[in-house]
N, C-alpha and C positions, 0 to 999 in steps of 0.2 A: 527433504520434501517439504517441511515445513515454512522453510527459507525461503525456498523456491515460492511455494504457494504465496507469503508474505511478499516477497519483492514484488510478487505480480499485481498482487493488492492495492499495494503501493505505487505503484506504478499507475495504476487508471485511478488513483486519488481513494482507497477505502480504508487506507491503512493511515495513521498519522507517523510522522518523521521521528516522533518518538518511541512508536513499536516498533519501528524498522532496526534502532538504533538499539533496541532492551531486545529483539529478538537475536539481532545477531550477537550480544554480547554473552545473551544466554548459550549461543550456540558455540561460542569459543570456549567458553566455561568446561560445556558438556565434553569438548575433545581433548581440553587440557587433563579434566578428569580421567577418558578414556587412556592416554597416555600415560598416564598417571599408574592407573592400574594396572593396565598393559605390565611397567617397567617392574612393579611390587611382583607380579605374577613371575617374569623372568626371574627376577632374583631369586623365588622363593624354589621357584624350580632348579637354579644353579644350586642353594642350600644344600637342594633334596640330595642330589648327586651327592654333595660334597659330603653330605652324613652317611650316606648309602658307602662311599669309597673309606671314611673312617670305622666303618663299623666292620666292613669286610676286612681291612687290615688286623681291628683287634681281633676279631674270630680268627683270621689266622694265625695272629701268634701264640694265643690262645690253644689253639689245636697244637700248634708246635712245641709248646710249652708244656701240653700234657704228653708228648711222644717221648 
């Protein structure tokens, strides 16, 4: 929205060539970060699994170990 609002600015002359150029680079920034996160969040979510599926393994041999 911001983007938008700014090209349009820019466009009837209120914005100078140099916010145009610091806004959009701000805005790449911001999605590389969201990406970014994004990909931390997935892994950390695979982790979860991946400790959840070693922990139920030792609990079971665990239990099988005491029978």
């Amino acid at each position: 929205m911001k983007g938008a609002l700014t090209r349009v600015l820019g466009a009837i002359g209120l914005v100078s060539a140099a916010r145009l150029q610091q806004s959009g680079d701000e805005s790449r920034k911001a999605a590389q970060r969201v990406k970014s996160l994004e990909d931390r969040v997935a892994k950390l979510l695979k982790d979860t699994e991946t400790w959840k599926q070693r922990h139920d393994e030792a609990a079971a041999s665990v239990r099988e170990w005491k029978q």
